[in-house]
Structure formats: C-alpha cells, structure tokens
N, CA, C and O of each residue as an XYZ file, in Angstrom:
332
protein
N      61.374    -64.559    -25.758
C      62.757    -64.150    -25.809
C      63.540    -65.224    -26.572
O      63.271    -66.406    -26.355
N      64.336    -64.943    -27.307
C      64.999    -65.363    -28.774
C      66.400    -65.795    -27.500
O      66.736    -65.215    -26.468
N      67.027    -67.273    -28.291
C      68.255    -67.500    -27.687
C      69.381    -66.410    -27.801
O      70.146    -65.953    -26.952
N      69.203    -66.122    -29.288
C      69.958    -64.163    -29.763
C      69.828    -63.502    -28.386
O      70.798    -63.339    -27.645
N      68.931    -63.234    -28.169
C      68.445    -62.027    -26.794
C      69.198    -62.092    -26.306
O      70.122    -61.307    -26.516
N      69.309    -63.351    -25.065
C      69.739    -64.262    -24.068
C      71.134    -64.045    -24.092
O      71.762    -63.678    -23.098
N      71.744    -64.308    -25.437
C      73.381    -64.193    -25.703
C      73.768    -62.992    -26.469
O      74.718    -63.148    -27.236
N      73.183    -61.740    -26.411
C      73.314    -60.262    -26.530
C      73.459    -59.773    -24.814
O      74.389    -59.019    -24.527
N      72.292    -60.341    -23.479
C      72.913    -59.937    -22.870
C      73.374    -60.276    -22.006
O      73.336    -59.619    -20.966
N      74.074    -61.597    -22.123
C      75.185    -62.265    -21.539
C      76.566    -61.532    -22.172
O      77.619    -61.857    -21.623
N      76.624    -60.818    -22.994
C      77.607    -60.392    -23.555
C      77.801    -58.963    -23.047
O      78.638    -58.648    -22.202
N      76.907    -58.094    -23.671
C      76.665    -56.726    -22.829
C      76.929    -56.908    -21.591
O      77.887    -56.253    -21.180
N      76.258    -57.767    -20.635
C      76.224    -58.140    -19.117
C      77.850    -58.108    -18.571
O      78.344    -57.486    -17.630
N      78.434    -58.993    -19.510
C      80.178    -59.190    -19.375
C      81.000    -58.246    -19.487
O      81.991    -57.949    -18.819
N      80.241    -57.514    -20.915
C      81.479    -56.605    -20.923
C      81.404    -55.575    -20.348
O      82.425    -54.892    -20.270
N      79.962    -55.032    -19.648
C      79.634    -54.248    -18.538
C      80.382    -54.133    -17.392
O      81.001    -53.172    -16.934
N      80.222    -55.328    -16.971
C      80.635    -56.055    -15.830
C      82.070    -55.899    -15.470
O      82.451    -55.280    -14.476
N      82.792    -56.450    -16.269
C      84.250    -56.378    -17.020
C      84.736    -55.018    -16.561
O      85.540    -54.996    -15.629
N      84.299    -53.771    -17.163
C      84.267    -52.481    -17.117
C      84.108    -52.050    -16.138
O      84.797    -51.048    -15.946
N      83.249    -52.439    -15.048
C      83.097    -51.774    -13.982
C      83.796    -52.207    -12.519
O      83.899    -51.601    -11.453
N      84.418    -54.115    -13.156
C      85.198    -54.402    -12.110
C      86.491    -54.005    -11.875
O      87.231    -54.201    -10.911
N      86.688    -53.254    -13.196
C      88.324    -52.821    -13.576
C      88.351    -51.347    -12.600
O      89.229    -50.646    -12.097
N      87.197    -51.344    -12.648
C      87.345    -49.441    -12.672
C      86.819    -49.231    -11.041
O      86.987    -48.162    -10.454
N      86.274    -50.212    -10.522
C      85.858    -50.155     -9.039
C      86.271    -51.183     -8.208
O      85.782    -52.306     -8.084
N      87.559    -50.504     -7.456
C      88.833    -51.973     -7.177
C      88.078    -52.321     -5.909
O      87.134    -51.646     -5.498
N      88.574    -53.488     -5.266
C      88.554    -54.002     -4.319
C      87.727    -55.113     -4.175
O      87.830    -55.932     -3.262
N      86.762    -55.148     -5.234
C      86.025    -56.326     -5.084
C      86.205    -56.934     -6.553
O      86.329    -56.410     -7.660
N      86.169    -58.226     -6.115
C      86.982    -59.547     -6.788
C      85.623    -60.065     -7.277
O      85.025    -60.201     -6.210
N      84.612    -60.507     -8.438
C      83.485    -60.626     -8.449
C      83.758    -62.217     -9.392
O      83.047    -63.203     -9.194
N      84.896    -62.197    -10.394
C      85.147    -63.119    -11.028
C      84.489    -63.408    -12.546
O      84.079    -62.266    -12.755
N      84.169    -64.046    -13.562
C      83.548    -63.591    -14.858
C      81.712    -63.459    -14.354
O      80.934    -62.505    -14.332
N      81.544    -65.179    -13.939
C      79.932    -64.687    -14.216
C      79.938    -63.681    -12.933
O      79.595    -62.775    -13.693
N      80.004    -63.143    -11.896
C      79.791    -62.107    -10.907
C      80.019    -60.945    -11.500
O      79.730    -59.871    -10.972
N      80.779    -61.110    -13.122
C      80.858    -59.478    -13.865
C      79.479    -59.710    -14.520
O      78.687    -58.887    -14.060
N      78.945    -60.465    -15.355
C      78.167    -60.796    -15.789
C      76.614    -60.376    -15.126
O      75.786    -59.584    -15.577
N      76.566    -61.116    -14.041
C      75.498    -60.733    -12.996
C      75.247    -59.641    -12.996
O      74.107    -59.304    -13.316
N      76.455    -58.434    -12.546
C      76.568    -57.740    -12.396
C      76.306    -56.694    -13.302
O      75.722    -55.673    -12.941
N      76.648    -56.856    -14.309
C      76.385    -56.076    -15.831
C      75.173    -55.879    -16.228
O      74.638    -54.869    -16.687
N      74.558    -57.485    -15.906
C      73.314    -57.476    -16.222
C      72.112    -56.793    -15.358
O      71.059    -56.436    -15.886
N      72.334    -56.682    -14.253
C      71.987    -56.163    -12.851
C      71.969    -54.525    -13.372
O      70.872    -54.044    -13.657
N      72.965    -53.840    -13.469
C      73.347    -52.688    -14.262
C      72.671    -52.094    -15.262
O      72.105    -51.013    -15.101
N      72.670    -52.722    -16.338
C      72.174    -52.655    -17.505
C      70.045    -52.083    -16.640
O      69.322    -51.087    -16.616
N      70.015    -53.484    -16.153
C      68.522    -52.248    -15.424
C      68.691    -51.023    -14.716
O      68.023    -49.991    -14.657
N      69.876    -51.447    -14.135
C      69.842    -49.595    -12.820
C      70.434    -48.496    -13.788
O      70.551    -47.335    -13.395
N      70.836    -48.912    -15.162
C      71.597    -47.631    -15.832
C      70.290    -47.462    -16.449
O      69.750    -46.377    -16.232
N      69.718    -48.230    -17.112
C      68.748    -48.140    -18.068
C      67.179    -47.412    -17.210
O      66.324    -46.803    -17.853
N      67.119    -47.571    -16.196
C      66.100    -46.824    -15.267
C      66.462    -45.521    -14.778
O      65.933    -44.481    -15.173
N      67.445    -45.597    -13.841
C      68.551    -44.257    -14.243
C      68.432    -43.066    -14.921
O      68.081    -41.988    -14.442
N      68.849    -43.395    -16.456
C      68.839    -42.375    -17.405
C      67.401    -41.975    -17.819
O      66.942    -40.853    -18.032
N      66.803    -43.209    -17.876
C      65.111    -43.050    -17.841
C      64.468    -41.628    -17.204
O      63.753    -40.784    -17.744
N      64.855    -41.683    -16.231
C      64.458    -41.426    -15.242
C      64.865    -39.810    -14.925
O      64.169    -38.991    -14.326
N      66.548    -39.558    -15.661
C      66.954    -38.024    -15.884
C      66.596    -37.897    -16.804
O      67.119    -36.894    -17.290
N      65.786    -38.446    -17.599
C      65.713    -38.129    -19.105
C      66.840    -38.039    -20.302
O      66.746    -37.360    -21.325
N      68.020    -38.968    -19.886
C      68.842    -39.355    -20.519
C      69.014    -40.281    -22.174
O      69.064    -41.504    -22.045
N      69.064    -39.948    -23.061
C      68.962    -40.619    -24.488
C      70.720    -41.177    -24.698
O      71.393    -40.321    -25.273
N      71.390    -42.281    -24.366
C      72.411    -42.413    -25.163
C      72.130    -43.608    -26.181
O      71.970    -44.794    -25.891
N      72.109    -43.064    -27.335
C      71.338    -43.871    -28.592
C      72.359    -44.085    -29.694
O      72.205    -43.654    -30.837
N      73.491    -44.829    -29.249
C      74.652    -45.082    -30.041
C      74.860    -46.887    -30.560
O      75.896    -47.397    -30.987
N      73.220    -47.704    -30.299
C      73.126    -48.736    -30.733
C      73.715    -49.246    -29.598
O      73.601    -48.570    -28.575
N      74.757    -51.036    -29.507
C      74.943    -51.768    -28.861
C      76.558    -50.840    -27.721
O      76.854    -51.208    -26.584
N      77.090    -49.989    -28.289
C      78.175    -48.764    -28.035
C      77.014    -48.206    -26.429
O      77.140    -48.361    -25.214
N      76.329    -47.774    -27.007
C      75.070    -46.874    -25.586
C      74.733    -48.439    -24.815
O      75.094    -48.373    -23.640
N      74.395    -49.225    -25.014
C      73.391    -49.996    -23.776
C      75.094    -50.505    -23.218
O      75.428    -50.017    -22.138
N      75.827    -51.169    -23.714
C      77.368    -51.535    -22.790
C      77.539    -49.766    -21.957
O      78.133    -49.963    -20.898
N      77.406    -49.130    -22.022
C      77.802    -47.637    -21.762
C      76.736    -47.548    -20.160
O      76.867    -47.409    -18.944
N      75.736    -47.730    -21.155
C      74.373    -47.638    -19.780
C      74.553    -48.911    -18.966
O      74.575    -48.576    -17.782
N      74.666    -49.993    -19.069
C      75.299    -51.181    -18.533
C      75.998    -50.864    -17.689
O      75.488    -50.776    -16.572
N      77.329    -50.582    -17.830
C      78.261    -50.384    -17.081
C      78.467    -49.030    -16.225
O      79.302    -49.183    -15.333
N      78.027    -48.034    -16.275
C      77.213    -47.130    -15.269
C      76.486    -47.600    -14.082
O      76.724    -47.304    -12.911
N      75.279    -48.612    -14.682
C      74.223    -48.794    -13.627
C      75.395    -50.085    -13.052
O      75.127    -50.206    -11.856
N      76.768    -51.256    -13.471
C      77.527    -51.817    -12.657
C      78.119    -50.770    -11.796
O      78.459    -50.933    -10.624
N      78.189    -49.940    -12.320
C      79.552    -49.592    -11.400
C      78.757    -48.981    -10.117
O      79.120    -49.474     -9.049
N      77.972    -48.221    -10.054
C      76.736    -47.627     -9.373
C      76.589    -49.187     -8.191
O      76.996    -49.064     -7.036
N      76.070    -50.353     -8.599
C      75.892    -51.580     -7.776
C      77.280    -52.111     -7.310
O      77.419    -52.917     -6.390
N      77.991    -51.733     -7.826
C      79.866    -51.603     -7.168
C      79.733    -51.131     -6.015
O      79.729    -51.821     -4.996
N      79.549    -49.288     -6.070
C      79.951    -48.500     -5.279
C      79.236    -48.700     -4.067
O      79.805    -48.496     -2.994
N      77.915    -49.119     -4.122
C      76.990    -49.564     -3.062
C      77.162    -50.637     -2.460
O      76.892    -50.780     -1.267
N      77.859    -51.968     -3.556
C      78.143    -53.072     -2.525
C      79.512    -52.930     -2.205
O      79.763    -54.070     -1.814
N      80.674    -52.223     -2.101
C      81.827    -51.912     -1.334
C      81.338    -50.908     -0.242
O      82.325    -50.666      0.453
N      80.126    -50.134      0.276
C      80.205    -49.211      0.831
C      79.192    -50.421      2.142
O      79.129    -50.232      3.357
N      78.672    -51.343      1.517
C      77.658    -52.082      2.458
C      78.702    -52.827      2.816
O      78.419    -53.387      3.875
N      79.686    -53.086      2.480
C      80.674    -54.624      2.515
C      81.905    -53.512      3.956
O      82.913    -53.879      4.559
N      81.516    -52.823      3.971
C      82.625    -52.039      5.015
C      81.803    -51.819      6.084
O      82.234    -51.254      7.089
C-alpha cells in the first residue's frame, strides 16, 4: 500500500464521515471520529452494495457516496446502542 492509498482514504474516510455526521445528529464524533468512521463505512457500504448487487461506478464521486452510506448506517446503529 502506496502512501497515495493511505491519503486517498484518509480523505474519502473524512469526507464520508463529515457527511454522515451532518446528516445523523446527536452524536458529536469530532474530525478523526469522522474519519474512523468514514473509513469504517467505506467497508460496510462497499460490502453492502456488494452484496445487493449494487454498481455505483462514478470514480472517487461513488466510493465518498458508498463511504458515507455504510457511515451513516454505523451512525444509526451506534445512536440506537448508545440509548
């Protein structure tokens, strides 16, 4: 794995993250906890769609997309465990 890699998805991871903390209130996660989170995502979206047989193939536009799906998804589950 290329330092490139590494800082493609620290970025994706963020702006995933970013996206899904905006959009699923109540929990306060902070940058790297969007990050984590994005990146965390980025597998549960990317297995996910796998998995319905989902193609979103719009380049670095689709994996932030699938990213932030599989965050928000690890959102909704850790506000529903956190109650």
């Amino acid at each position: 794995m290329t330092l490139m890699q590494i800082l493609t998805w620290i970025v994706i991871g963020g702006v995933a993250g970013v996206i899904a903390d905006a959009l699923i209130r109540g929990i306060k996660l902070g940058l790297i906890g969007s990050i984590l989170v994005g990146i965390a995502g980025a597998f549960v979206g990317s297995w996910l769609f796998g998995l319905l047989n989902i193609n979103i193939g719009l380049g670095i536009f689709g994996d932030i997309l699938t990213a932030a799906v599989g965050a928000i998804i690890l959102l909704v589950i850790l506000r529903a465990i956190r109650r």
